[in-house]
VOSE-267969 format. One record per residue (C-alpha): residue number from 1; x, y, z; residue in three letters. Coordinates in Angstrom, 2 decimals, always signed. Example, Ala and Ser with C-alpha at 12.3 -4.5 7.8 and 13.67 -1.06 7.14 Angstrom:
1  +12.30  -4.50  +7.80  ALA
2  +13.67  -1.06  +7.14  SER
***
This chain:
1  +8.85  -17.78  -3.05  UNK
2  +5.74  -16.76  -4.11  UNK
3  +3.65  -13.71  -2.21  UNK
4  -0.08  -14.82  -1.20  UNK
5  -2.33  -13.83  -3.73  UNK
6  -4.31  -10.49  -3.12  UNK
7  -7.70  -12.47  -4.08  UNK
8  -7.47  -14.66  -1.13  UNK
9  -8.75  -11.68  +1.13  UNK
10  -12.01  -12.77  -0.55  UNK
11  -12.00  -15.99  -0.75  UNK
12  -11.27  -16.24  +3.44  UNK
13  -14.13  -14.44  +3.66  UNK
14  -16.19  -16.46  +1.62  UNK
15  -15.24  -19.45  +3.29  UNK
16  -16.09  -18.46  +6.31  UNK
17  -19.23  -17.99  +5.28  UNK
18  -19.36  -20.72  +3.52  UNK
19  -18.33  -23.20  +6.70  UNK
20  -20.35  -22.19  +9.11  UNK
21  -23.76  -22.20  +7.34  UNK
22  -25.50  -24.61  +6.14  UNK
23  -26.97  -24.84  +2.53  UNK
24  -28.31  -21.56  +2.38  UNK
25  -25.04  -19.93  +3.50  UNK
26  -23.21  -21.94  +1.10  UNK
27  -25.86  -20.38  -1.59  UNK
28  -24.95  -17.27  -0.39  UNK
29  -21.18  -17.68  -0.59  UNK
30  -22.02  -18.32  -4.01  UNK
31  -24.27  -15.55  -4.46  UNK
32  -21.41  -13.06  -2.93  UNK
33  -18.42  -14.42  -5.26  UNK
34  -20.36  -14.39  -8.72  UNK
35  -20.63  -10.98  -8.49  UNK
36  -17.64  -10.63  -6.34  UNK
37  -15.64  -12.60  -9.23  UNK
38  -17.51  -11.60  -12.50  UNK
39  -19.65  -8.84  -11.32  UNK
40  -18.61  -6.20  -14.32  UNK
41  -18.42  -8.75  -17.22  UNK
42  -21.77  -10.11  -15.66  UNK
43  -23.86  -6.93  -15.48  UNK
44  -22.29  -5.46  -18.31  UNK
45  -23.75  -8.72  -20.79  UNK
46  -27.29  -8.64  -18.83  UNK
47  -27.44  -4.86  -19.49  UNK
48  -26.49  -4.90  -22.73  UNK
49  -29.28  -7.63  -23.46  UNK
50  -31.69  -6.12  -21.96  UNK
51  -31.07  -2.85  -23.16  UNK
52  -31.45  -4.80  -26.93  UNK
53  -34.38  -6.26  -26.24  UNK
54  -35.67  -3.25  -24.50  UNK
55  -35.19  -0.87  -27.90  UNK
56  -36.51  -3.86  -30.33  UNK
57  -39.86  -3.86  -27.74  UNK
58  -39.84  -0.08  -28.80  UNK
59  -39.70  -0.40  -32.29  UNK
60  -36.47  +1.09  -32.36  UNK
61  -35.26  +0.95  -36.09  UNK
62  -33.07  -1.98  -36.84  UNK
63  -30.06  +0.99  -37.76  UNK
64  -30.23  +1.95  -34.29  UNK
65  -30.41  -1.43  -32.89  UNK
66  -27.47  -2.24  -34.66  UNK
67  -25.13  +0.40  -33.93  UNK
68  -25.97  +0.47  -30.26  UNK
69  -24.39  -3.79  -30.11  UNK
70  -21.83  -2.55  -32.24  UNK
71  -20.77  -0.18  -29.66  UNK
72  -20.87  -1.83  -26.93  UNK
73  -18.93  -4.56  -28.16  UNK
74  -16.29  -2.28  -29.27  UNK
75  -15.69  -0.84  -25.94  UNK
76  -16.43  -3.73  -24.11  UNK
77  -13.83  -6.16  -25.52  UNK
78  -11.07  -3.51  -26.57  UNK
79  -11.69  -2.37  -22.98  UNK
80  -10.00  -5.38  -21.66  UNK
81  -7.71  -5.59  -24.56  UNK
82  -6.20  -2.22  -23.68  UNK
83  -6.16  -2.98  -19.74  UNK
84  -5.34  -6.63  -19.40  UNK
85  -1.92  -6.32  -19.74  UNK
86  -1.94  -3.74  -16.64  UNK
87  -4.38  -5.82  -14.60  UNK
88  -1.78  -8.69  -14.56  UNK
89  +1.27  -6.17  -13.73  UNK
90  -0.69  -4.48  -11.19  UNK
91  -1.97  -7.01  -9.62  UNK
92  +1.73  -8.54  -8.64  UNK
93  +2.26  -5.41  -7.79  UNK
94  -0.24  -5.11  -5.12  UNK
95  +0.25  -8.29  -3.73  UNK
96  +3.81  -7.81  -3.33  UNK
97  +3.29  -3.96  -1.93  UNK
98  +0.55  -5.75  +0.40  UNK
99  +2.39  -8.46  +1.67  UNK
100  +5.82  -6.28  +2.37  UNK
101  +3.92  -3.94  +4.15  UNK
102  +4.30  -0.80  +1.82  UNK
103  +0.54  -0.10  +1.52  UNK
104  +1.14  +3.48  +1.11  UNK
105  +2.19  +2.69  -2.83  UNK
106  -0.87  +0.34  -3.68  UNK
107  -3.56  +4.21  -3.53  UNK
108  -1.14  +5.99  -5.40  UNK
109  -0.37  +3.10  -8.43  UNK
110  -4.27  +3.11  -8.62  UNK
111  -4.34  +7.08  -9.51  UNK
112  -1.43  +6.68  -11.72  UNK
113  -2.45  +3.55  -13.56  UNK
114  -5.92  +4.99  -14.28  UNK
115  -4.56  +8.42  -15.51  UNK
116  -2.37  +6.26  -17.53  UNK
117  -5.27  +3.74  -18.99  UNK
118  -7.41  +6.90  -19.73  UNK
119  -5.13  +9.10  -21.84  UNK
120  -3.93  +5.97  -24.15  UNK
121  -8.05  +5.51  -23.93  UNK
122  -8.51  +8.71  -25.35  UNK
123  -5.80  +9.02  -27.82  UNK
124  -7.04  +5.44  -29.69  UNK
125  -10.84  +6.93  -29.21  UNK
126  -9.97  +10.14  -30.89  UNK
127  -8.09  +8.22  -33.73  UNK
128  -10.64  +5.79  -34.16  UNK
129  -13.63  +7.93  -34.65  UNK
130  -11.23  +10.89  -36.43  UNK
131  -13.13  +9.85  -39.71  UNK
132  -16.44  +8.39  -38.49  UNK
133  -19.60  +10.33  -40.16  UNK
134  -21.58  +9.65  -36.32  UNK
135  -22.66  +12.28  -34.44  UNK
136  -20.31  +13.89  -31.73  UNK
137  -22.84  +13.28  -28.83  UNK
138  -22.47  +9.41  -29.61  UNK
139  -19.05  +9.74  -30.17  UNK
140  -18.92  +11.33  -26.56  UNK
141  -21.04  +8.52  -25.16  UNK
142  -18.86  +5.60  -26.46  UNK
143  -16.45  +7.17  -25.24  UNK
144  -17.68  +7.56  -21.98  UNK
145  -18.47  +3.96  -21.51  UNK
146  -15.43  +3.10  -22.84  UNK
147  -13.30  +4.49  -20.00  UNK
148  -15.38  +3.69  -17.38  UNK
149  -15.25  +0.28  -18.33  UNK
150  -11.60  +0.31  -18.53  UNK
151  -11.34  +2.02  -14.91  UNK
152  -13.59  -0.86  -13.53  UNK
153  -11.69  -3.11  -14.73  UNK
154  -8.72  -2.02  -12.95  UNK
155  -11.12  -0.96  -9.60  UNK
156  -12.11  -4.56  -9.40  UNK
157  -8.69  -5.57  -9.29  UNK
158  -7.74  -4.01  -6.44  UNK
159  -11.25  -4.42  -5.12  UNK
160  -9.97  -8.07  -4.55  UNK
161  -7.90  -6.85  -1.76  UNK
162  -10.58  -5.71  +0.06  UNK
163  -12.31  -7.84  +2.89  UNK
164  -16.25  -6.78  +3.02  UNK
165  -17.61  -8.29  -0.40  UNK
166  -21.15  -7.14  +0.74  UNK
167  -20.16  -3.60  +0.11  UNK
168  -18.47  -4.51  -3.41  UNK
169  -22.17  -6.51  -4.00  UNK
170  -24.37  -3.89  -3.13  UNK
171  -22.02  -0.86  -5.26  UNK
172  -22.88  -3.19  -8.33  UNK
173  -26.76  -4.17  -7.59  UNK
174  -27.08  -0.50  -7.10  UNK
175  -25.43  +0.57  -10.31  UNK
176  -27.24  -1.67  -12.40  UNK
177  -30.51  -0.28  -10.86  UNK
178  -29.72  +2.96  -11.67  UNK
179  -28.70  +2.37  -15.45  UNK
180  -31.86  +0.61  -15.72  UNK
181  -33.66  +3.34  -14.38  UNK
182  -32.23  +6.02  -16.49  UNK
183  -32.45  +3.80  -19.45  UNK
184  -36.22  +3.46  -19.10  UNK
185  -36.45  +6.85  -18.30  UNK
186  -35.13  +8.58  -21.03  UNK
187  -36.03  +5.74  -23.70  UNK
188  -39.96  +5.75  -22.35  UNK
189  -41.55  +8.48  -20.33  UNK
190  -39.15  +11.01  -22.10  UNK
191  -39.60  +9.80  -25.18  UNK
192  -35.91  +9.39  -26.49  UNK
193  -35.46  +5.40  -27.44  UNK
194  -32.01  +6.01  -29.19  UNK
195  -28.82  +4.62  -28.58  UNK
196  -27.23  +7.69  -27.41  UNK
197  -29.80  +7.53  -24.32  UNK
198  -29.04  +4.01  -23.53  UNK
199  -25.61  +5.15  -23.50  UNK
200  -26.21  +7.44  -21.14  UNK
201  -28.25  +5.65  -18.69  UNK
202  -25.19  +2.85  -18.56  UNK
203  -23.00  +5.55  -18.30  UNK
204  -24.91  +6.86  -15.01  UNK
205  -25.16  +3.36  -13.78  UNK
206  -21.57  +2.44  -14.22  UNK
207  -20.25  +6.07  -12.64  UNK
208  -21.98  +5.11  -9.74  UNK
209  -20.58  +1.96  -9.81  UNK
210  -16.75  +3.43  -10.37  UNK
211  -17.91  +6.06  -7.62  UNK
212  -18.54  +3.38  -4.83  UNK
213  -15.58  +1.29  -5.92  UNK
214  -12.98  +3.94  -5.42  UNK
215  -14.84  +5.01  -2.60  UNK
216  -14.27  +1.43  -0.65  UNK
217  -10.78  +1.34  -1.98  UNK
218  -9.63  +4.86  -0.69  UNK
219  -11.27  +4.19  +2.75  UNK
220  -8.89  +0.45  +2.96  UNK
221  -5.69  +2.06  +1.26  UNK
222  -5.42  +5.88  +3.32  UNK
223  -2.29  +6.74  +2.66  UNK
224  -1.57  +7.94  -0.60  UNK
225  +2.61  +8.74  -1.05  UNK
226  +2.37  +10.01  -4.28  UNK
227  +4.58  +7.47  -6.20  UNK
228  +2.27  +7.50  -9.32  UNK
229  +4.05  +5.25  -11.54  UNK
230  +6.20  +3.51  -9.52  UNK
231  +4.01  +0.32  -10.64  UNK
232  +5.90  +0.92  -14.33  UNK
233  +8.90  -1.13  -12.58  UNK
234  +7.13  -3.86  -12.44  UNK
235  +6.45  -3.57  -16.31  UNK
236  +10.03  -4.06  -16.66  UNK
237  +10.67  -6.47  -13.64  UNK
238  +7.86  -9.02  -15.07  UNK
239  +7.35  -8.03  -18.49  UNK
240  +5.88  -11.73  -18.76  UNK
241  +2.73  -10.93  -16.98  UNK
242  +1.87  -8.04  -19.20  UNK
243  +2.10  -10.31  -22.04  UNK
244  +0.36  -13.04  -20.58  UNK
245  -2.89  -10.33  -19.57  UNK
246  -2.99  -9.13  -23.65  UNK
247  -2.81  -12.67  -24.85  UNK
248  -5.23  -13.79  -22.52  UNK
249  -7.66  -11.23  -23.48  UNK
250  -6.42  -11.73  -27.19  UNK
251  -7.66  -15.55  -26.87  UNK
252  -10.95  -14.64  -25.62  UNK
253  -11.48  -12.49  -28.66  UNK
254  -9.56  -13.48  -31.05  UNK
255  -11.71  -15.92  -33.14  UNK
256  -14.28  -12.61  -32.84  UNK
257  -11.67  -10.42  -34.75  UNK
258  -10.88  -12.94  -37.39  UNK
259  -14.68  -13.47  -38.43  UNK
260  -14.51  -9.75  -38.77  UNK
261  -12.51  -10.39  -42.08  UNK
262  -15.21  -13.13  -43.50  UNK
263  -17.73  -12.51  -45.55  UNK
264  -20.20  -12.30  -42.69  UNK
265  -18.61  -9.16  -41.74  UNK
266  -20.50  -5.50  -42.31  UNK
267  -19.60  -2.46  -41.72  UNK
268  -22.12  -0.64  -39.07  UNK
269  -23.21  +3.37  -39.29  UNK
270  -19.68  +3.45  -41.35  UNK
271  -17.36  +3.24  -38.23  UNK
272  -17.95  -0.22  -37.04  UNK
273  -16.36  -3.66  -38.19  UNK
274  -18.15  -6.31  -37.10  UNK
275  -19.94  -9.75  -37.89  UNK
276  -23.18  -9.81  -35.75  UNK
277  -24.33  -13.77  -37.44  UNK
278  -21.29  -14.92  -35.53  UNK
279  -20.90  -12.31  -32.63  UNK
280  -24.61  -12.62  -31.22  UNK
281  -24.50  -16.31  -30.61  UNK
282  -20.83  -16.72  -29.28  UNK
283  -21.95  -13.29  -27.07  UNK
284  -24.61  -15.39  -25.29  UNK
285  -22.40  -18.65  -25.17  UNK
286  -19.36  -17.27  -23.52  UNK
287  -22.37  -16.44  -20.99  UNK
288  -21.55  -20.66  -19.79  UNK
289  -17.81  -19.67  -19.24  UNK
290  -18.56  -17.52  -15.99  UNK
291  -19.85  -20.36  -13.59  UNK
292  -16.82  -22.04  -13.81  UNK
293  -14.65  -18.37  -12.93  UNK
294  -17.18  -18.42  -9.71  UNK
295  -16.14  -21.69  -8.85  UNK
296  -12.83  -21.21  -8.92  UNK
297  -13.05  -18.00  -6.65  UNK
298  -14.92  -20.33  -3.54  UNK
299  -12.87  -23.70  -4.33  UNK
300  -9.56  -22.85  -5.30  UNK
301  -9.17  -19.44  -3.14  UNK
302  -10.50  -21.33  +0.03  UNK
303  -10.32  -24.98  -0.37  UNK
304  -7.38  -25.34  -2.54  UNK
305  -5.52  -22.50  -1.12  UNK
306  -5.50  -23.51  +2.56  UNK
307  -2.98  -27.21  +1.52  UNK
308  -0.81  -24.71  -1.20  UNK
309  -0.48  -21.85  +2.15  UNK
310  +0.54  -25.38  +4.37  UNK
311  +2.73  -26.67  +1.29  UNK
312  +4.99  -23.62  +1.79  UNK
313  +4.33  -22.92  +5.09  UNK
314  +6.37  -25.84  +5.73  UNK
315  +9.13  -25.19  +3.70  UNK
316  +9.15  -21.61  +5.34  UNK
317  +9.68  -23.08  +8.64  UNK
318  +11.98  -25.32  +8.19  UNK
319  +9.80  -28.47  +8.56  UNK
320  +11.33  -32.41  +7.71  UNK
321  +11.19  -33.13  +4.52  UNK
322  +8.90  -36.00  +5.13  UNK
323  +6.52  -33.81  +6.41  UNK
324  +6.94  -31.43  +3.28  UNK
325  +6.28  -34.08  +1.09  UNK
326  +3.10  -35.23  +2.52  UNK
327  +1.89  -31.65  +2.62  UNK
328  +2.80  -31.46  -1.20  UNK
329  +0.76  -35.11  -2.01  UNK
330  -1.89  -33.25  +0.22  UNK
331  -2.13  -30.04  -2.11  UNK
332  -1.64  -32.37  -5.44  UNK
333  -5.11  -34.52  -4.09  UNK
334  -7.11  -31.47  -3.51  UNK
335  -6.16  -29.77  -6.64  UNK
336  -6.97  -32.62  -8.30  UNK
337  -10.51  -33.30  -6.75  UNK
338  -11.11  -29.57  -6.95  UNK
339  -10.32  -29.81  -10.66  UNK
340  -12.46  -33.11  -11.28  UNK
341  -15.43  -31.34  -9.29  UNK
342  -15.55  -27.73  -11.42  UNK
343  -14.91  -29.60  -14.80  UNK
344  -17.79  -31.47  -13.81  UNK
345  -20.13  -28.59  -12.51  UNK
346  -19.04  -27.11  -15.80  UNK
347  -20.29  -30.15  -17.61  UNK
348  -23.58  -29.52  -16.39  UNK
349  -23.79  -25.73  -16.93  UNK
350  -22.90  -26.92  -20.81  UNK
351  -25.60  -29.03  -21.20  UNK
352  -27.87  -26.74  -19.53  UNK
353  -27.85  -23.95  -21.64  UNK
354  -27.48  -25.82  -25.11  UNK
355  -31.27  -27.12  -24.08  UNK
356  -32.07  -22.51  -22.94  UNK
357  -30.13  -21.87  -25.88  UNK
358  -31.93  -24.02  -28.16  UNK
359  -35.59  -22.88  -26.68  UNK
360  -34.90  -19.74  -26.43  UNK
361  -32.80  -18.12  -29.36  UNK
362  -34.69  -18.54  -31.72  UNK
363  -37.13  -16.27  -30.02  UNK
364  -34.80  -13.62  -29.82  UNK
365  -34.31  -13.58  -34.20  UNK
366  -31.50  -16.32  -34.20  UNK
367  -31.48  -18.43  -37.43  UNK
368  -30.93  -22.15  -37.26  UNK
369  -26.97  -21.43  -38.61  UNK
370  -26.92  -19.08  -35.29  UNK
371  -27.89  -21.92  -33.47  UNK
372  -25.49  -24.12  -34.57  UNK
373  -22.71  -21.84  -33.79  UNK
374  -23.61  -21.41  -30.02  UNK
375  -24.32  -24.83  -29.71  UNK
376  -20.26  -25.48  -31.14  UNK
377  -18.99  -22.47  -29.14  UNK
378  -20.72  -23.26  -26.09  UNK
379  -19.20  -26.77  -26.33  UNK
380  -15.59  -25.23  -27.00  UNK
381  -16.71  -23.24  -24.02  UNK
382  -16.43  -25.87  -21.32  UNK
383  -12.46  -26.74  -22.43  UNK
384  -11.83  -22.79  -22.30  UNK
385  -13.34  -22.94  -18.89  UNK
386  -11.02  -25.92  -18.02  UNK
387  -8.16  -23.83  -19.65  UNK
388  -8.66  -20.64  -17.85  UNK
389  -8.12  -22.65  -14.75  UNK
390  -5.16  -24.39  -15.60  UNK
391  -3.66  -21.28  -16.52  UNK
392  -5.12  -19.35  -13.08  UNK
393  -3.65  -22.11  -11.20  UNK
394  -0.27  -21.71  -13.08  UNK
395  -0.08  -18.25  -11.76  UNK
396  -0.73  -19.69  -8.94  UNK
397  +2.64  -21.19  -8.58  UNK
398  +4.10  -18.50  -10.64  UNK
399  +5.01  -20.55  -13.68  UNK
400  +4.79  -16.77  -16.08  UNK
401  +6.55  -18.84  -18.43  UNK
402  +4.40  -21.89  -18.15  UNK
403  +1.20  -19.36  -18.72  UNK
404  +2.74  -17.43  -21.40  UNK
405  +2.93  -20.57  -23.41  UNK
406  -0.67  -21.25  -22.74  UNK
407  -2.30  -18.02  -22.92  UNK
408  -0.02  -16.83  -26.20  UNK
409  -0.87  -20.77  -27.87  UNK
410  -4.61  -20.05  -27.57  UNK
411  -4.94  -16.69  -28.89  UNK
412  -2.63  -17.62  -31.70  UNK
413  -4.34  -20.59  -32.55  UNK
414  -7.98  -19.13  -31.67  UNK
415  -7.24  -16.39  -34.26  UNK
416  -5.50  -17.94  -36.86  UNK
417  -7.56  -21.76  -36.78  UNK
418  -11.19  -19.37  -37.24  UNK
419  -9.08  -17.52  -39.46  UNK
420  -8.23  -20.19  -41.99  UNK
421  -11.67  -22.02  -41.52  UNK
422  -14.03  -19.62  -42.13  UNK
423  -11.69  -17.80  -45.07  UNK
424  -11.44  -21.40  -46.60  UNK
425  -14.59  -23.88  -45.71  UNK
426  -17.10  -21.22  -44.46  UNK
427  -17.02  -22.49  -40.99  UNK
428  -18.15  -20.75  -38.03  UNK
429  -17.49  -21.64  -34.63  UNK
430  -15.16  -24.88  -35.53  UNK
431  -12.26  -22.54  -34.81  UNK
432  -12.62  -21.60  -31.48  UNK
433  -13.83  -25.22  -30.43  UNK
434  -11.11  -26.86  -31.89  UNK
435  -8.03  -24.37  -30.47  UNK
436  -9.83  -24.49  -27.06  UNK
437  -9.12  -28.27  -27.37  UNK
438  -5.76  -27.79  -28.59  UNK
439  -5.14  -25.26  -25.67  UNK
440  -6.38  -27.71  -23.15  UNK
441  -4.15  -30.36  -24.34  UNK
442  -1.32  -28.23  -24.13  UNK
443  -2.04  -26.46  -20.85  UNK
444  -2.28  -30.21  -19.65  UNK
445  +0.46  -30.84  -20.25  UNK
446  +2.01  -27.80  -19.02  UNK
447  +0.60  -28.02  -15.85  UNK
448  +1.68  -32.05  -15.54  UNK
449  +4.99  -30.92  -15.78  UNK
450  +4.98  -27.64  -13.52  UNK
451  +3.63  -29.98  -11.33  UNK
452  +6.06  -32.44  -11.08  UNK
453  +9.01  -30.00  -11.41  UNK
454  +7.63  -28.20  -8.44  UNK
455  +10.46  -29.64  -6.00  UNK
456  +13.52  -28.20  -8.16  UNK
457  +11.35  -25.00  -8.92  UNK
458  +11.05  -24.49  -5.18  UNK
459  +14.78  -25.36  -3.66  UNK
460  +16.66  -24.93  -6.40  UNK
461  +15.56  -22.67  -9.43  UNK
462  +15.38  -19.40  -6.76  UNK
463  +18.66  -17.66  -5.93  UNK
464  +20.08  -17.85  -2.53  UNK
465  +20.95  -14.55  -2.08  UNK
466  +18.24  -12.51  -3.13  UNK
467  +19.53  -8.95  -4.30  UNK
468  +17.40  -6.17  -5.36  UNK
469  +17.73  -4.64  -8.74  UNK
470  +17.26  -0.92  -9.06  UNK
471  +15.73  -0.85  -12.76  UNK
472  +16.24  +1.63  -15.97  UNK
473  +12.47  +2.43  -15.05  UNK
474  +13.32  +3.61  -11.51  UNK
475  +15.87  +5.69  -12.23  UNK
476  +14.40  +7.33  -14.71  UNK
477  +10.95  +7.98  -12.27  UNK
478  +13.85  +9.49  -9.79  UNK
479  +15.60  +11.33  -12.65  UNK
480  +12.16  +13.38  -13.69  UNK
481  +11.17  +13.61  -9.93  UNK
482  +8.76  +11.05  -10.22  UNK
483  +9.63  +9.38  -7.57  UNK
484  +10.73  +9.91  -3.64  UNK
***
């Protein structure tokens, strides 16, 4: 049966909030899981904008301008692409440590999985920049934000286990104050408007950022029983959900990394490969996908979870059938409405910003072509929205199989479609909208039928007698001393 998920901690919290108040308390429990839900990703894009518009208000050569985006997109979306994988893995890993009262392994899997994520870090920085002509201070930089990025990543997945989301607010509303800072100090009164110094004042924002984090963490997980990698079982117990976090990621990306074979693509300060007249407008589109990741954090954590806890609740203790039943028909109606209500929020989010992005782009240098493409990703947008949460709420149930289809279909299908289009008809933007649409079809479909095999997945796919498995990875850990 499957363990409670670790974000729920949240989400309880949240909806206690959200309950008792009135409107403003529900805006608050809003407030609390955006940034609880996509507070990285979130401050990381408004930075980065800012930062861009910041160094074109100071006349910044277009060079510099350039390199700087190039930069940060590199480390921001190989970032996830190296840890999404792990995120997945580790995050079954601390729900199941959680829930079978072994705390003492969820501290010491988050020292081992970060020493882990920033050696392989460092050995692909130090290969890709082994023959770039840029200066070693930027190279340092980069590199820098690369890895901090990549250890936030992994701190805000096991921030989800924690219960006070005002102190996980205020570490990132204070972080982002301080890059700012920095960045207008060294840019402005100090006179240095280069990329390396915007670099650095991100890099001070986001340390304090990764400072608070692990700070919060270590004070809710005390014990520390030095089992490093013990988490590497799980990378052979579920190898599914470490495929399912890379081709997740993949699919969020992958129509990116195909235009970077078009003829739109450049190469930037002789390191970077990149296509900025499609990146820039999909970068401010995929801006529409996060309401619909907030959403799911206060309805399907709280409202949904509460009839799928009393779905197997009852199973768990031995209720009549009858009764099961009508607790399953319970959590089928609320998923449904829940789904009905965020595709419909997300409906209105779309419109909304294809009137901003129409206003407003062009004010920040977008051609008309630009345009276009935002206005065609930002459409593909809302079905990627409605396809991230079909394949949340397949984890959900723990159908890896069912989500490995999904996730693995899309970024096959977002690479390969933009691929094909934009190598054939000079289309940009067609790709992604048109495998988001295919994805969504599919994960329909997968979900219909997870759905209504949910009776024979629950009594009869699990094995009576459930043994546990010591694995080649454990044994090996205990071989080299690894583990007590």
């Amino acid at each position: 049966m499957r363990k409670e998920n670790v974000m729920a901690g949240i989400g309880f919290q949240l909806k206690r909030l959200y309950d008792k108040s009135g409107f403003f308390g529900q805006l608050r429990a809003y407030g609390y899981s955006a940034i609880t839900a996509v507070g990285p990703m979130f401050l990381s894009i408004l930075l980065i904008t800012a930062s861009r518009e910041w160094l074109l208000y100071l006349n910044v050569g277009a060079s510099e301008v350039n390199i700087y985006m190039a930069a940060v997109q590199y480390t921001f979306i190989f970032s996830q692409l190296l840890t999404g994988g792990f995120l997945f893995t580790i995050s079954r890993f601390v729900a199941d440590q959680t829930f079978l009262e072994k705390e003492e392994n969820v501290l010491s899997s988050l020292y081992g999985l970060i020493s882990l994520i920033v050696v392989i870090g460092l050995v692909i920085s130090v290969l890709f920049y082994m023959g770039s002509p840029l200066p070693f201070s930027y190279k340092l930089v980069t590199y820098l934000y690369f890895t901090q990025l990549s250890v936030i990543w992994i701190l805000s997945m096991y921030v989800s286990a924690l219960k006070d989301y005002k102190k996980i607010v205020t570490s990132y509303v204070l972080g982002t104050l301080v890059a700012a800072f920095f960045i207008w100090l060294l840019t402005s009164p100090l006179g240095h408007p280069t990329a390396t110094s915007v670099f650095i004042g991100l890099n001070l924002g986001f340390f304090v950022i990764l400072i608070r984090l692990f700070r919060d963490i270590h004070h809710y997980f005390q014990v520390n029983n030095r089992n490093y990698f013990y988490f590497l079982v799980y990378l052979e117990k579920y190898p599914l959900l470490f495929l399912i976090g890379t081709a997740y990621y993949f699919g969020l990306y992958g129509h990116n990394l195909a235009t970077w074979f078009s003829d739109r693509a450049i190469i930037v300060g002789e390191t970077y490969l990149m296509a900025p007249y499609y990146d820039t407008p999909v970068f401010y589109a995929y801006l529409s996908v996060l309401p619909s990741l907030v959403l799911f954090m206060v309805t399907l954590e709280t409202t949904f979870y509460t009839s799928y806890k009393k779905y197997y609740g009852r199973i768990l203790n031995g209720y009549p059938f009858q009764d099961i039943q009508t607790a399953k028909r319970e959590m089928f109606r609320v998923l449904s409405s829940e789904l009905l209500f965020m595709a419909q929020v997300q409906m209105l989010v779309t419109f909304i910003f294809l009137f901003l992005g129409v206003r407003l782009l062009p004010f920040l240098g977008m051609t008309q072509n630009q345009i276009d493409i935002f206005i065609i990703v930002v459409l593909g947008s809302w079905f990627l929205s409605l396809v991230i949460t079909i394949f949340l709420i397949l984890l959900y149930f723990d159908e890896r199989r069912a989500a490995i289809q999904l996730t693995g279909f899309y970024a096959v299908t977002s690479f390969l479609v933009t691929l094909s289009l934009v190598l054939l008809f000079d289309l940009y933007g067609v790709g992604m909208f048109l495998s988001a649409i295919l994805a969504f079809m599919w994960g329909a479909r997968l979900l219909i039928r997870s759905l209504n095999d949910i009776d024979y997945t629950t009594f009869c796919s699990q094995p009576i007698v459930y043994q546990e498995v010591t694995t080649k990875t454990e044994m090996f850990l205990r071989r080299i001393g690894s583990l007590s």
